[in-house]
mmJSON file of the N, C-alpha and C atoms, coordinates in Angstrom:
{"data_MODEL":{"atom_site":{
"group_PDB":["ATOM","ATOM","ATOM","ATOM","ATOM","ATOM","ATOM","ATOM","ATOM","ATOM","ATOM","ATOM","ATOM","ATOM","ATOM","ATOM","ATOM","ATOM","ATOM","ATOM","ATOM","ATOM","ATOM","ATOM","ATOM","ATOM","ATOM","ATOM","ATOM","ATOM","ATOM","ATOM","ATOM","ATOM","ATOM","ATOM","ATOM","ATOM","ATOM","ATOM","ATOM","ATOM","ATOM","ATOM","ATOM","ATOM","ATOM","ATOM","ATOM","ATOM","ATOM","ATOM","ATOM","ATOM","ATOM","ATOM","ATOM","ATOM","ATOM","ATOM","ATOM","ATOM","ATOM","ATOM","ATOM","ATOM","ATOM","ATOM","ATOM","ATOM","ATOM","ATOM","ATOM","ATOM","ATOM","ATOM","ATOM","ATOM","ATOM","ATOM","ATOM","ATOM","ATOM","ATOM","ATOM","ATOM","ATOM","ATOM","ATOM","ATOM","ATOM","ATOM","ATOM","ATOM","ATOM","ATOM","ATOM","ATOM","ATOM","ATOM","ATOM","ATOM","ATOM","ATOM","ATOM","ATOM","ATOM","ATOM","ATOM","ATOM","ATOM","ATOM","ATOM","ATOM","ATOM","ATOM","ATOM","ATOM","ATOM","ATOM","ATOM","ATOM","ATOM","ATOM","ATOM","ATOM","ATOM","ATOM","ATOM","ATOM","ATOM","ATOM","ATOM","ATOM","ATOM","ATOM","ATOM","ATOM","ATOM","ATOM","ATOM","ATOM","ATOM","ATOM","ATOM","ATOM","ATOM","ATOM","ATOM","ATOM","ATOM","ATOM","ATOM","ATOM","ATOM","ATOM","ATOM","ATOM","ATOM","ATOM","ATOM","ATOM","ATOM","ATOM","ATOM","ATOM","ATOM","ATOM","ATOM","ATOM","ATOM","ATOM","ATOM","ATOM","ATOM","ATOM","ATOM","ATOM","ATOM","ATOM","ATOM","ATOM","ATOM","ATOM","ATOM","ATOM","ATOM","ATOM","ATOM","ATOM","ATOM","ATOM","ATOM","ATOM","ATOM","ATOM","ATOM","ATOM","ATOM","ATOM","ATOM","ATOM","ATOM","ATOM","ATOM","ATOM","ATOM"],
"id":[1,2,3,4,5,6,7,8,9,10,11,12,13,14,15,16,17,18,19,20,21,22,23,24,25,26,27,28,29,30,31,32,33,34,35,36,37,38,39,40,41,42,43,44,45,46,47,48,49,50,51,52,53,54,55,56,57,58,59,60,61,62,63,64,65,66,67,68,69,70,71,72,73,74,75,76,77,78,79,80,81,82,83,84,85,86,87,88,89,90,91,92,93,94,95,96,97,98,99,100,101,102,103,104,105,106,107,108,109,110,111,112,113,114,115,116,117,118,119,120,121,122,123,124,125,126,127,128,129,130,131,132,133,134,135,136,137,138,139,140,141,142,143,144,145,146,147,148,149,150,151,152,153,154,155,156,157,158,159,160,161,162,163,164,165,166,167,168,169,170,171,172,173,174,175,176,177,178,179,180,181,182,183,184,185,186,187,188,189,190,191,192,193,194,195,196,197,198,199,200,201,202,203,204,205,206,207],
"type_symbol":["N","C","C","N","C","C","N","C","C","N","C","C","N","C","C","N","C","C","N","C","C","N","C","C","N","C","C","N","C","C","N","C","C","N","C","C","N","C","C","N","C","C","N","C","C","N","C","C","N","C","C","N","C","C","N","C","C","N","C","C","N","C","C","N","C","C","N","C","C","N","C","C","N","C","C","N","C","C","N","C","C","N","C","C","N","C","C","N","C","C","N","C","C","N","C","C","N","C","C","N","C","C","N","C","C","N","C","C","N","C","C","N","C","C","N","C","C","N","C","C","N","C","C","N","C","C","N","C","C","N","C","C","N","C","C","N","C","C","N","C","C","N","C","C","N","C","C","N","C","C","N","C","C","N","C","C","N","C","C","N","C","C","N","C","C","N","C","C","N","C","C","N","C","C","N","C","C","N","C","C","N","C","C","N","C","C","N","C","C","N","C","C","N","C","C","N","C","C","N","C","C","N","C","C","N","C","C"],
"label_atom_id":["N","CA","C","N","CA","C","N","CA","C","N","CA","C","N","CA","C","N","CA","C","N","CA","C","N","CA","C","N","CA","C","N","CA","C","N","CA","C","N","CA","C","N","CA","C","N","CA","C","N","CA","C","N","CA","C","N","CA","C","N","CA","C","N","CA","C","N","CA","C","N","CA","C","N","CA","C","N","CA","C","N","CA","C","N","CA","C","N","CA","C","N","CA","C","N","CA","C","N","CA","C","N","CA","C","N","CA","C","N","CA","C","N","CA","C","N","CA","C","N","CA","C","N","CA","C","N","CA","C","N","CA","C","N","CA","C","N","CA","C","N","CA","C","N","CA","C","N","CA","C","N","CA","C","N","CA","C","N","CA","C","N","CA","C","N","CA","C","N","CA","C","N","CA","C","N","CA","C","N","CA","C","N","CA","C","N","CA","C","N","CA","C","N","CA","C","N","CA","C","N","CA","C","N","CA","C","N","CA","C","N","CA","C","N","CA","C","N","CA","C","N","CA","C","N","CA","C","N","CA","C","N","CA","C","N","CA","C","N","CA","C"],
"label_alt_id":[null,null,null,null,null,null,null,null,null,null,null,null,null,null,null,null,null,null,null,null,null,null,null,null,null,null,null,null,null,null,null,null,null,null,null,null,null,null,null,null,null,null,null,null,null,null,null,null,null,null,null,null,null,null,null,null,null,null,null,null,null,null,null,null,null,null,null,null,null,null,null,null,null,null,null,null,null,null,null,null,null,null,null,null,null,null,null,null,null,null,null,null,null,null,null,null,null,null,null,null,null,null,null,null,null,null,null,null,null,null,null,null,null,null,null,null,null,null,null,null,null,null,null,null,null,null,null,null,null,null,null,null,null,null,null,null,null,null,null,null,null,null,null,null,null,null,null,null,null,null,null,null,null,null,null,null,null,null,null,null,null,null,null,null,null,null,null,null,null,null,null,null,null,null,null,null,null,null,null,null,null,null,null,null,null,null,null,null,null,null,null,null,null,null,null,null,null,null,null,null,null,null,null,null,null,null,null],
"label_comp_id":["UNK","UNK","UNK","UNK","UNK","UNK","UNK","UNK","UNK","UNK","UNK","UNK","UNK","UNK","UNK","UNK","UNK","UNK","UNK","UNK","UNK","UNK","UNK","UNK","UNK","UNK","UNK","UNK","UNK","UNK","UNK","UNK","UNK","UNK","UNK","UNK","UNK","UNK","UNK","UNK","UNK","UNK","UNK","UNK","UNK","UNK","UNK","UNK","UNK","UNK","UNK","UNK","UNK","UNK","UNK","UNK","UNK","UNK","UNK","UNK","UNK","UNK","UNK","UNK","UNK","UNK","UNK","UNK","UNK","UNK","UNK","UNK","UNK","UNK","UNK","UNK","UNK","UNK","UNK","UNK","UNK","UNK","UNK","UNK","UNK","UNK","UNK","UNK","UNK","UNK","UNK","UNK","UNK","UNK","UNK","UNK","UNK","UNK","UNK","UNK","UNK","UNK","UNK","UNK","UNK","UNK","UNK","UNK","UNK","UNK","UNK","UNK","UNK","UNK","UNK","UNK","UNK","UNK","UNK","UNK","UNK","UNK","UNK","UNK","UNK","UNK","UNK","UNK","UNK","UNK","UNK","UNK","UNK","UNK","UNK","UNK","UNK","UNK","UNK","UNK","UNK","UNK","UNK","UNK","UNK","UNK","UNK","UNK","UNK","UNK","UNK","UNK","UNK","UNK","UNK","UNK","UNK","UNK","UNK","UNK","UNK","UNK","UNK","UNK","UNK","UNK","UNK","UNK","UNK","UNK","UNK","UNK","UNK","UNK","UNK","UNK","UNK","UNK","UNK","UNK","UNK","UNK","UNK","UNK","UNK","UNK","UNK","UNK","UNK","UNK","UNK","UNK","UNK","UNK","UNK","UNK","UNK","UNK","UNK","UNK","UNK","UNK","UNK","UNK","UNK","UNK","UNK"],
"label_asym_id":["A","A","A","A","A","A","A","A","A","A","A","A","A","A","A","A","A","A","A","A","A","A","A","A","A","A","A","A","A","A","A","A","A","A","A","A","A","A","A","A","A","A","A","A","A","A","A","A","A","A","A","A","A","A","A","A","A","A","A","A","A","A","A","A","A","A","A","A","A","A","A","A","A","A","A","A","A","A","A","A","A","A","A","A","A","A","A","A","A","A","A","A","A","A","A","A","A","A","A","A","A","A","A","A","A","A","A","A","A","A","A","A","A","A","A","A","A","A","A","A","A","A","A","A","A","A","A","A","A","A","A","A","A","A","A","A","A","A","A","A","A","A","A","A","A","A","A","A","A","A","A","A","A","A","A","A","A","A","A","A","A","A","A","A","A","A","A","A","A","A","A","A","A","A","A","A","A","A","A","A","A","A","A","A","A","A","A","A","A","A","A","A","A","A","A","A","A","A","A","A","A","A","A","A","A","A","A"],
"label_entity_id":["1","1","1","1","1","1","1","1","1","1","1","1","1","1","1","1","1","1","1","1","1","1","1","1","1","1","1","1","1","1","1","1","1","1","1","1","1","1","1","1","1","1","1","1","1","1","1","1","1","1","1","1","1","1","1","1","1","1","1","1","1","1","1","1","1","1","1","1","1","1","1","1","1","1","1","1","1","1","1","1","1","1","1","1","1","1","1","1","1","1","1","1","1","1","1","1","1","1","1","1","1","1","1","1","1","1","1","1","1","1","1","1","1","1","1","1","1","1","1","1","1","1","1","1","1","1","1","1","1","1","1","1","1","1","1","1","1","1","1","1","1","1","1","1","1","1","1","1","1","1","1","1","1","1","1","1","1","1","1","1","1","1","1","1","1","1","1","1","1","1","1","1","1","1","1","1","1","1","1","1","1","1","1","1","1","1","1","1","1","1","1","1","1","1","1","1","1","1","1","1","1","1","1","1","1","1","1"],
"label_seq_id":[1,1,1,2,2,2,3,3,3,4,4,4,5,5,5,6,6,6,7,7,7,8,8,8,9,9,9,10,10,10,11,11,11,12,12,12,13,13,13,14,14,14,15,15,15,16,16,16,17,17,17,18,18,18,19,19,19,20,20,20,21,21,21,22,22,22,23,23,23,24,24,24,25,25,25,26,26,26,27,27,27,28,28,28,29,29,29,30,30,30,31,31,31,32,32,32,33,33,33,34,34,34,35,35,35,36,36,36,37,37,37,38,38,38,39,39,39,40,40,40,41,41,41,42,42,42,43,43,43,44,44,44,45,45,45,46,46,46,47,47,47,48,48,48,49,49,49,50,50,50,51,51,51,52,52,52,53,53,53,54,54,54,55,55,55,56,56,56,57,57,57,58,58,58,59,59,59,60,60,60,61,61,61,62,62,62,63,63,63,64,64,64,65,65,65,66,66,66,67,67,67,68,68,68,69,69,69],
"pdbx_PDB_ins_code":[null,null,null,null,null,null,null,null,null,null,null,null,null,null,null,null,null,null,null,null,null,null,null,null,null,null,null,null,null,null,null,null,null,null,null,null,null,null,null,null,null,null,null,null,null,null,null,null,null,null,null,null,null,null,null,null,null,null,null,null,null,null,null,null,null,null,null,null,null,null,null,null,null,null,null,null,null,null,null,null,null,null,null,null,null,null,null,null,null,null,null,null,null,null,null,null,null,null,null,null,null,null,null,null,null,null,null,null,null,null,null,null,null,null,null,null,null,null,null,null,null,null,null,null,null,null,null,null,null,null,null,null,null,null,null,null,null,null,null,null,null,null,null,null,null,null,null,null,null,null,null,null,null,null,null,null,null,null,null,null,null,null,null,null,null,null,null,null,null,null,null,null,null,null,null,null,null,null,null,null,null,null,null,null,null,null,null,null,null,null,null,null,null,null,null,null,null,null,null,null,null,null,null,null,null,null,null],
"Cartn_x":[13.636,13.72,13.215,13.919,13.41,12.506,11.628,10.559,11.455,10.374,11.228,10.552,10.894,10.278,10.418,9.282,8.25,9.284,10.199,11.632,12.122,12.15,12.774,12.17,10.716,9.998,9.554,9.882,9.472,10.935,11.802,13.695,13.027,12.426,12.421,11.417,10.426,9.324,9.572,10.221,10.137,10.704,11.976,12.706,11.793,10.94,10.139,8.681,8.531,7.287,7.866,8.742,9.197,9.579,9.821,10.049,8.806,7.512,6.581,5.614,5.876,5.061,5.907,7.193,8.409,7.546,7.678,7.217,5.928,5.044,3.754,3.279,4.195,4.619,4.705,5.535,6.602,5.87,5.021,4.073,2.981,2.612,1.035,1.248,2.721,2.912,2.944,3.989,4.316,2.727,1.709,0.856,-0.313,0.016,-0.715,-0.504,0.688,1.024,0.272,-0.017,-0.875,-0.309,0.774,1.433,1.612,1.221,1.651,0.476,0.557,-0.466,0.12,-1.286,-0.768,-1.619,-1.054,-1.509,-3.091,-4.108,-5.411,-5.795,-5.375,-6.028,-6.532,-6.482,-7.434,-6.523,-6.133,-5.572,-6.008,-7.54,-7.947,-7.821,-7.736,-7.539,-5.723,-4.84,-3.624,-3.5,-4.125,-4.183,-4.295,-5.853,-5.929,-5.092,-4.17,-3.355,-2.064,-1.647,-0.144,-0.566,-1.82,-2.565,-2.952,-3.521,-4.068,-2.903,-1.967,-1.294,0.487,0.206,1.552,2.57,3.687,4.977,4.664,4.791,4.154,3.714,2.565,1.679,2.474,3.186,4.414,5.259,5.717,6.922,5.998,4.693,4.361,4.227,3.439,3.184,4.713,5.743,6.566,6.909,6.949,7.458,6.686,5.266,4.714,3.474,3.179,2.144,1.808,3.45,3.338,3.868,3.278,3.463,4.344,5.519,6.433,5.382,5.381,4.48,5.294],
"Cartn_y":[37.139,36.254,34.86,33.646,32.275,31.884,30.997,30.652,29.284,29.262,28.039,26.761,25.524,24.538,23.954,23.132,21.98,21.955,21.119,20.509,21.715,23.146,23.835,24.635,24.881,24.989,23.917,22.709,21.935,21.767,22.047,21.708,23.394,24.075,25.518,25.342,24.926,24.609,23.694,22.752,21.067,21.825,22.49,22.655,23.856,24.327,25.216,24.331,23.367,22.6,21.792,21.068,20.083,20.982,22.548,23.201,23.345,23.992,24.052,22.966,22.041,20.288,19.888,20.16,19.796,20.998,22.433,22.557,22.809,22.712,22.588,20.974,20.086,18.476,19.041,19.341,19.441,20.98,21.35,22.494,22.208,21.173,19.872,19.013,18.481,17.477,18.316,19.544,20.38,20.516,20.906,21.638,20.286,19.092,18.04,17.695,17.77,17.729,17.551,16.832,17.628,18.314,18.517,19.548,20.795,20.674,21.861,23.164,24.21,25.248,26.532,27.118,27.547,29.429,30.508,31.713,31.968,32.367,32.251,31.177,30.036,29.179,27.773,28.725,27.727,27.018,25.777,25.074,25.031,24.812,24.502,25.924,26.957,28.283,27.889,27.992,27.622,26.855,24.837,24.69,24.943,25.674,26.321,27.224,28.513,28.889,28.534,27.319,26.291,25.887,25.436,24.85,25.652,26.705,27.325,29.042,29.818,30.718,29.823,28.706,28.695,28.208,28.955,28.795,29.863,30.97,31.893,31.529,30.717,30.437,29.104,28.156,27.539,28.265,29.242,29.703,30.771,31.584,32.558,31.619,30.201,29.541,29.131,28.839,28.708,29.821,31.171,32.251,32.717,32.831,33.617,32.836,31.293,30.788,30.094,29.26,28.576,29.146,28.717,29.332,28.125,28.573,27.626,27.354,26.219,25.656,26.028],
"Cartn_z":[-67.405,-66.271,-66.685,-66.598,-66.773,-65.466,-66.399,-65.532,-64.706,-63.559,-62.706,-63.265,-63.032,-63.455,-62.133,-62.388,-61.287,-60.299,-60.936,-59.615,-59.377,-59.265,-58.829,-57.989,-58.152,-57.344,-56.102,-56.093,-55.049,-53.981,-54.969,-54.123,-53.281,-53.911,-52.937,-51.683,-52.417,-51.379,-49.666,-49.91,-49.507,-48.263,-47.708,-46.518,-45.952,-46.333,-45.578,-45.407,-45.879,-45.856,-44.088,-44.393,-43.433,-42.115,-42.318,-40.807,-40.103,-41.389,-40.988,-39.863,-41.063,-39.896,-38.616,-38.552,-37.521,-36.57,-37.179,-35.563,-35.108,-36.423,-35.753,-34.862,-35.084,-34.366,-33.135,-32.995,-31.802,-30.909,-31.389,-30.453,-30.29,-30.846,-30.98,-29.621,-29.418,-28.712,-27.435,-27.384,-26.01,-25.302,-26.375,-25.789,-24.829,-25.239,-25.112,-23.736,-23.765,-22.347,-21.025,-19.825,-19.073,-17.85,-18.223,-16.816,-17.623,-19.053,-19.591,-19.311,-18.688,-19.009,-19.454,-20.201,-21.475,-20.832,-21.164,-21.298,-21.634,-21.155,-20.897,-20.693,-20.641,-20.298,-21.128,-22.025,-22.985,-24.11,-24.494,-25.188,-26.498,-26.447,-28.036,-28.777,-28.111,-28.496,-29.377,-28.686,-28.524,-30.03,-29.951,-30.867,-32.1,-32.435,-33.692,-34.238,-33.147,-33.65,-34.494,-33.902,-33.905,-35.576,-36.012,-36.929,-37.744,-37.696,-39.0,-38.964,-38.253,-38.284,-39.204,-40.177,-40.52,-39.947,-40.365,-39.916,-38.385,-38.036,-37.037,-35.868,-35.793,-35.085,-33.816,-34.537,-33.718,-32.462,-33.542,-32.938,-31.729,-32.498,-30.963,-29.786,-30.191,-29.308,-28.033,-28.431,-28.035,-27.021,-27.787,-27.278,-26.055,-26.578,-25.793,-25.126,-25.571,-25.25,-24.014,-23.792,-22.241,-21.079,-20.31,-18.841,-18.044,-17.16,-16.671,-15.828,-15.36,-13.92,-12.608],
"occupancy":[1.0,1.0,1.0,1.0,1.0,1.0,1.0,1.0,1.0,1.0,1.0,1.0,1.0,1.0,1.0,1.0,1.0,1.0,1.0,1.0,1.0,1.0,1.0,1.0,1.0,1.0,1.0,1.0,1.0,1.0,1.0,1.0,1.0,1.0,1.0,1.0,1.0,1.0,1.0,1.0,1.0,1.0,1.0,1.0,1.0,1.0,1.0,1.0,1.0,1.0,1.0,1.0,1.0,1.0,1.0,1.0,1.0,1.0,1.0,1.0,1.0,1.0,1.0,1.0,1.0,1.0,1.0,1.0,1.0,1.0,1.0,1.0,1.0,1.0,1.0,1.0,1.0,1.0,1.0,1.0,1.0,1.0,1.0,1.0,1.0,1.0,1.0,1.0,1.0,1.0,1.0,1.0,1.0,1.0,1.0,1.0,1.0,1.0,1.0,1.0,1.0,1.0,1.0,1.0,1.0,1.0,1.0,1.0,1.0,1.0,1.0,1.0,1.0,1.0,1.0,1.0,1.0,1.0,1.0,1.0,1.0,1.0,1.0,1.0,1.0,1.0,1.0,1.0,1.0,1.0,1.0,1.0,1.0,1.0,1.0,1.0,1.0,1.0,1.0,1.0,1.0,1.0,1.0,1.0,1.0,1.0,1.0,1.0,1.0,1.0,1.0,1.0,1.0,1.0,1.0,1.0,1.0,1.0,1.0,1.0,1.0,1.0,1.0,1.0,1.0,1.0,1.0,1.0,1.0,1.0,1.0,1.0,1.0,1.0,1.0,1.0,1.0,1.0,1.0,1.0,1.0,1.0,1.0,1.0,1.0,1.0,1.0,1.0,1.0,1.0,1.0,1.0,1.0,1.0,1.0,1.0,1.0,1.0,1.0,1.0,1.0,1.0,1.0,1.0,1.0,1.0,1.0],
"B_iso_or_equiv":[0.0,0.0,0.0,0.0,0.0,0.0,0.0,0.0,0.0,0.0,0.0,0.0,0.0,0.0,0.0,0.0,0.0,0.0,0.0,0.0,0.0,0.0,0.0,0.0,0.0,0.0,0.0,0.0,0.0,0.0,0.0,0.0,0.0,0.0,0.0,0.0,0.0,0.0,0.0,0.0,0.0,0.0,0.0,0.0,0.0,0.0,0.0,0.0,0.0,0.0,0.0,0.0,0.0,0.0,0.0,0.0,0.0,0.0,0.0,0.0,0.0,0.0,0.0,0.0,0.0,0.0,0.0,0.0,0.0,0.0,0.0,0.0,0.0,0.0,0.0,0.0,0.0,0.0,0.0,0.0,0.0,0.0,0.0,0.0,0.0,0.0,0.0,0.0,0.0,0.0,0.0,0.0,0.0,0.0,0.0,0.0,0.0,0.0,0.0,0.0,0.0,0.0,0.0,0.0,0.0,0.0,0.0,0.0,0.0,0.0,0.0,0.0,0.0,0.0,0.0,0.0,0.0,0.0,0.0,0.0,0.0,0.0,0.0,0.0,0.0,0.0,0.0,0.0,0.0,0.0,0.0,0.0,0.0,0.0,0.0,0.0,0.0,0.0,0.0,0.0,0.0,0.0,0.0,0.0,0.0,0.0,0.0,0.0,0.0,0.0,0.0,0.0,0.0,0.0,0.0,0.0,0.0,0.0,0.0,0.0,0.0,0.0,0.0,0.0,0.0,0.0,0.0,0.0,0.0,0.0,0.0,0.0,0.0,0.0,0.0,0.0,0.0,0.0,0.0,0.0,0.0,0.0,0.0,0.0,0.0,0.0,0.0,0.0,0.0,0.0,0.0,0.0,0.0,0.0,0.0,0.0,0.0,0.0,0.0,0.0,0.0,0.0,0.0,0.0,0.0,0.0,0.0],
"pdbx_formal_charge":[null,null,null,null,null,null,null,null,null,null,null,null,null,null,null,null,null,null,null,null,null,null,null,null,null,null,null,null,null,null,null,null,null,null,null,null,null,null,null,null,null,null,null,null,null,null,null,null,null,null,null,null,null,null,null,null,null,null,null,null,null,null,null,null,null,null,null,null,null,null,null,null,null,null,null,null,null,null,null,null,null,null,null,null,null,null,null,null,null,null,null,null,null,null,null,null,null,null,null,null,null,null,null,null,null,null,null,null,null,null,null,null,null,null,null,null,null,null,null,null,null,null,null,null,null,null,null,null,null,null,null,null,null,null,null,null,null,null,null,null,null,null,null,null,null,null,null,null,null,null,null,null,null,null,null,null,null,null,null,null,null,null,null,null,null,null,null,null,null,null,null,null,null,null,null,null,null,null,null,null,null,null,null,null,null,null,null,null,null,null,null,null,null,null,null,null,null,null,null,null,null,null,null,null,null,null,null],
"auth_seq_id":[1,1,1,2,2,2,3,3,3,4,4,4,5,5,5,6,6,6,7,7,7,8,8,8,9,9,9,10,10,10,11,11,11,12,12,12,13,13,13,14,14,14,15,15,15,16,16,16,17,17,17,18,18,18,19,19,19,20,20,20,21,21,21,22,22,22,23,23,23,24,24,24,25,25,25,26,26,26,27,27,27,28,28,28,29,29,29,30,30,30,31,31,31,32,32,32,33,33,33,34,34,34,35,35,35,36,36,36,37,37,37,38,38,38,39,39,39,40,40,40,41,41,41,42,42,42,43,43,43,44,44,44,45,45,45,46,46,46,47,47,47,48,48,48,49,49,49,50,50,50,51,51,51,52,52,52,53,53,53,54,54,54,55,55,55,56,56,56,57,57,57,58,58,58,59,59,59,60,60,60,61,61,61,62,62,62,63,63,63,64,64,64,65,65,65,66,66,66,67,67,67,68,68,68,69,69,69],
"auth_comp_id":["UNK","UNK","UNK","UNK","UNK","UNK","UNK","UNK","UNK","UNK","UNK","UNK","UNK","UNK","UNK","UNK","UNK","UNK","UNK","UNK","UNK","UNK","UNK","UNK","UNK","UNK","UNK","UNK","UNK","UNK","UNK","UNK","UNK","UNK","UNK","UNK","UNK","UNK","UNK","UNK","UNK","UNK","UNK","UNK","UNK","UNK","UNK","UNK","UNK","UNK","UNK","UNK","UNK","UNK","UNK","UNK","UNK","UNK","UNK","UNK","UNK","UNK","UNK","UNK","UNK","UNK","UNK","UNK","UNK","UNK","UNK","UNK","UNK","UNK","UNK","UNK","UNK","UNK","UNK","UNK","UNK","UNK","UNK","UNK","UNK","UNK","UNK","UNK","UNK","UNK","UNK","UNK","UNK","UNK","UNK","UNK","UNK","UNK","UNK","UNK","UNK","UNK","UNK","UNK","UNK","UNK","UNK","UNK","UNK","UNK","UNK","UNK","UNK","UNK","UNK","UNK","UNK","UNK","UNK","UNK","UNK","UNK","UNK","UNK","UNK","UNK","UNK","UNK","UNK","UNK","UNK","UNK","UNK","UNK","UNK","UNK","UNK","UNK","UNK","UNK","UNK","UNK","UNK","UNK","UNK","UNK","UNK","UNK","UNK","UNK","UNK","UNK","UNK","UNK","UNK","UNK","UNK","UNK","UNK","UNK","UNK","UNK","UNK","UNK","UNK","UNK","UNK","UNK","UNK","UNK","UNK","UNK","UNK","UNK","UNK","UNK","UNK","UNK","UNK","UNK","UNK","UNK","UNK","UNK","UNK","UNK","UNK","UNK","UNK","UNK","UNK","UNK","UNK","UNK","UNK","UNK","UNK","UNK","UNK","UNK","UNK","UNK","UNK","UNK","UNK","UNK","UNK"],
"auth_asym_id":["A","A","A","A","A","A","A","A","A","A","A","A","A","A","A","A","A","A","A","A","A","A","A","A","A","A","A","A","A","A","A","A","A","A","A","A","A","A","A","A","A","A","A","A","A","A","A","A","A","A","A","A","A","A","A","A","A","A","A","A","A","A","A","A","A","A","A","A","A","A","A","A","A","A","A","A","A","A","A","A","A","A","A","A","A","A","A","A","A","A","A","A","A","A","A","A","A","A","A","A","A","A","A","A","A","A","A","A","A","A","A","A","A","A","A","A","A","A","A","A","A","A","A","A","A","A","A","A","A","A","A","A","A","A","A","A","A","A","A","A","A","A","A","A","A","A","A","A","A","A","A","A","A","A","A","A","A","A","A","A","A","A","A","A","A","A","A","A","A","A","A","A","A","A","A","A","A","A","A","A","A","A","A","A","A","A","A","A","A","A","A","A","A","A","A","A","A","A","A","A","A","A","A","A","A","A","A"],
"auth_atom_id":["N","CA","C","N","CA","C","N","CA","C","N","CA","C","N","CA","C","N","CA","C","N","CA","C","N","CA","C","N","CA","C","N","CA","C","N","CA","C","N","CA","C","N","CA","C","N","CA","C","N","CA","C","N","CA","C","N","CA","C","N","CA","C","N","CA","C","N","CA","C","N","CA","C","N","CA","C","N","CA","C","N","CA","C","N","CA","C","N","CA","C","N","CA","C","N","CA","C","N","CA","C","N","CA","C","N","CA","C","N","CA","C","N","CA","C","N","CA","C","N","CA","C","N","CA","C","N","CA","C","N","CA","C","N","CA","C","N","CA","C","N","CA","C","N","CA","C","N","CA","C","N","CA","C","N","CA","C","N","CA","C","N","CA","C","N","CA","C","N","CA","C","N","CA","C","N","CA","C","N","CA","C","N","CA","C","N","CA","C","N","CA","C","N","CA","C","N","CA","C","N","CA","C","N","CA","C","N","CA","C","N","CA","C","N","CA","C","N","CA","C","N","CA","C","N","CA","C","N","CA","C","N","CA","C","N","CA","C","N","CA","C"],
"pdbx_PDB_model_num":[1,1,1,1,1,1,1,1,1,1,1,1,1,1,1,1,1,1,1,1,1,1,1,1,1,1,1,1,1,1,1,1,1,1,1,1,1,1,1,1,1,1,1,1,1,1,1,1,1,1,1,1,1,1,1,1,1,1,1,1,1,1,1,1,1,1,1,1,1,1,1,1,1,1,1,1,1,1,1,1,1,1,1,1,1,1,1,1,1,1,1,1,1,1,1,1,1,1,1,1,1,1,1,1,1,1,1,1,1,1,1,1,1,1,1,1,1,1,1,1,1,1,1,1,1,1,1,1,1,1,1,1,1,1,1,1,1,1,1,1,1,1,1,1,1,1,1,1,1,1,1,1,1,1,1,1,1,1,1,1,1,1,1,1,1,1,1,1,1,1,1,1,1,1,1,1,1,1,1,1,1,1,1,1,1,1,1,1,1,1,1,1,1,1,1,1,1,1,1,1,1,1,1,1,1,1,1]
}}}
């Protein structure tokens, strides 16, 4: 098996880097909101997830985190 080199590892990396920050952005901003409320209650809870769970932590937030008003 050939090893990968630098640029082939970063062309792999880069489109999962940029989904990652896109939607931890864009679930940073939803949650900021102030009409937004969120499942227990608690936001900074919410936050840290969006922030330290990855790629994951976005998307539960999405799924399962906000509450329609």
């Amino acid at each position: 098996m050939a090893e990968l080199k630098t640029e082939q590892i970063i062309a792999l990396l880069a489109p999962i880097i940029v989904i990652q920050l896109g939607l931890m952005i864009a679930a940073l901003v939803d949650l900021e909101r102030d009409e937004r409320h969120v499942r227990g209650g608690s936001k900074l809870v919410w936050a840290l997830v969006i922030v330290f769970v990855n790629v994951i932590g976005p998307i539960v937030y999405f799924v399962a985190g906000r509450e329609e008003a």
